[in-house]
N, C-alpha and C positions, 0 to 999 in steps of 0.2 A: 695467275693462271691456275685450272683445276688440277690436282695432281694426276686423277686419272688421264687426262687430255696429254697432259707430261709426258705420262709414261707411256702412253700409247705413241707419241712424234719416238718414245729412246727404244720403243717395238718396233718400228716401222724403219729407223734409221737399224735396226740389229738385221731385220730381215735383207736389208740391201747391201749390208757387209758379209751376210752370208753368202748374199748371189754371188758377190766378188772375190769369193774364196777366206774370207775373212771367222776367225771362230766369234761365235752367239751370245755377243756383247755390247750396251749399246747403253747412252744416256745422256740426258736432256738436262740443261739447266734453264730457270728461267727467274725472274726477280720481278713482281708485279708479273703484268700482263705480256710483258716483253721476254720474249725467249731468246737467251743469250748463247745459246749451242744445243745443236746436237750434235752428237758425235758415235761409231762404233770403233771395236776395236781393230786394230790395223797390224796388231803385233807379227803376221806373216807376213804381209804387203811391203811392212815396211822394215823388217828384220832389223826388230829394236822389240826389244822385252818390256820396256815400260811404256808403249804407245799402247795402253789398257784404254777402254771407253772413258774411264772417268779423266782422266789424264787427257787424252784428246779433248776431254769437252771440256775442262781446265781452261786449258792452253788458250780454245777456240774463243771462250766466255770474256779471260783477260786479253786478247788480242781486240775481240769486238767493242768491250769496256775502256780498252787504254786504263784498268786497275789491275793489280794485282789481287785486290780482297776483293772478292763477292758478297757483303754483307747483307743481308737480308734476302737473300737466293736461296731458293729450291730446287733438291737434285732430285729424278727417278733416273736410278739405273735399276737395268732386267735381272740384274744379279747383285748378291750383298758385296758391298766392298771390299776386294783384298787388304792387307794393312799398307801397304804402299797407295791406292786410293784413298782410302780412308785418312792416313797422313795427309796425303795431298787437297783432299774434300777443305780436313780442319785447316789447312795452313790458310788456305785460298777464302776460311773465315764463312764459309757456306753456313744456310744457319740452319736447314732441315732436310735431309737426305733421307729417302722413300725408295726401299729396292724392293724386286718380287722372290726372285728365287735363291735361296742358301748356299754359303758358301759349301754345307754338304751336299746337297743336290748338283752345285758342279763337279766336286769331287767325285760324284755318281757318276756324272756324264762323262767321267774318264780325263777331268783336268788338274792339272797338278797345283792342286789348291794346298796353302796352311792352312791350318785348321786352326783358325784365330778367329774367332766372333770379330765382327768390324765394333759391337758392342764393349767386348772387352777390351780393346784397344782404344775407346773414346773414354772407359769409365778409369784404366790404368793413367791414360796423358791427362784426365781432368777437362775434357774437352767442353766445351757449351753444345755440340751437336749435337740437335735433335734425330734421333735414327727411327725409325718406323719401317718394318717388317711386314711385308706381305702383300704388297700391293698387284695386284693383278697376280699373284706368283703362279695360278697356270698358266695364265700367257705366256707367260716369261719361263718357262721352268717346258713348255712345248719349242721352243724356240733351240733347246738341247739337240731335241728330238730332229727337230727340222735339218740342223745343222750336222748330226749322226746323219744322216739318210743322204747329204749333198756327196759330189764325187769329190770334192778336195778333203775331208773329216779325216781330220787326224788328232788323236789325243796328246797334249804336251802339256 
């Protein structure tokens, strides 16, 4: 599948977690032509701190698969991986993860990001992830925006 086509289903799933009160997070896995989740994040909906987009779409990817490893799968998420994603991306054996906007540009948007490169965390564990930066990143980096201006926005 094209990666911008990707990352526009883990735009389009972010925008509909926003409707739902949900914070401006969202991401798509796919392997070959076949799309194995989209997902956004839920972490308000479902008051659980690790129900992040990449983790939902995780979960969703090995439930659809009946695997645990995703090998030869491509991710776009709208945002770079926190390290808890990004652990999760490498366990689940993903082989090329595509995100638009920065973990500092969330930290702009008022979320309580580490300030850990998903980069440094793949090059520290020795990981084989491919990571690639910047994909669509103002789509994904106005999606902050969109989500600032909704009546649920709250910074956490």
């Amino acid at each position: 599948m094209d990666v911008d086509e990707l990352m526009r289903l883990a735009i389009a799933k972010t925008q509909t977690g926003i409707a739902a009160g949900q914070s401006p997070f969202g991401c798509a896995i796919a392997r070959g032509d076949e799309v194995l989740a989209v997902a956004h994040n839920t972490v308000l909906g479902t008051v659980d701190s690790t129900a992040h987009a990449e983790v939902n779409a995780v979960r969703e990817a090995n439930r659809r698969t009946g695997q645990i490893f995703l090998e030869g799968a491509t991710v776009a998420t709208t945002c770079e991986p926190c390290p808890m994603c990004m652990a999760a991306l490498h366990w689940a054996r993903v082989e090329t993860v595509y995100f638009g906007a920065s973990i500092a540009q969330a930290a702009e948007a008022g979320f309580n990001e580490l300030h850990f490169p998903a980069r440094q965390l793949l090059d520290l564990g020795s990981s084989p992830v491919k990571l690639v930066a910047g994909l669509q990143a103002e789509a994904c980096v106005a999606l902050f925006d969109q989500w600032a201006q909704g009546p649920s926005a709250q910074a956490y």
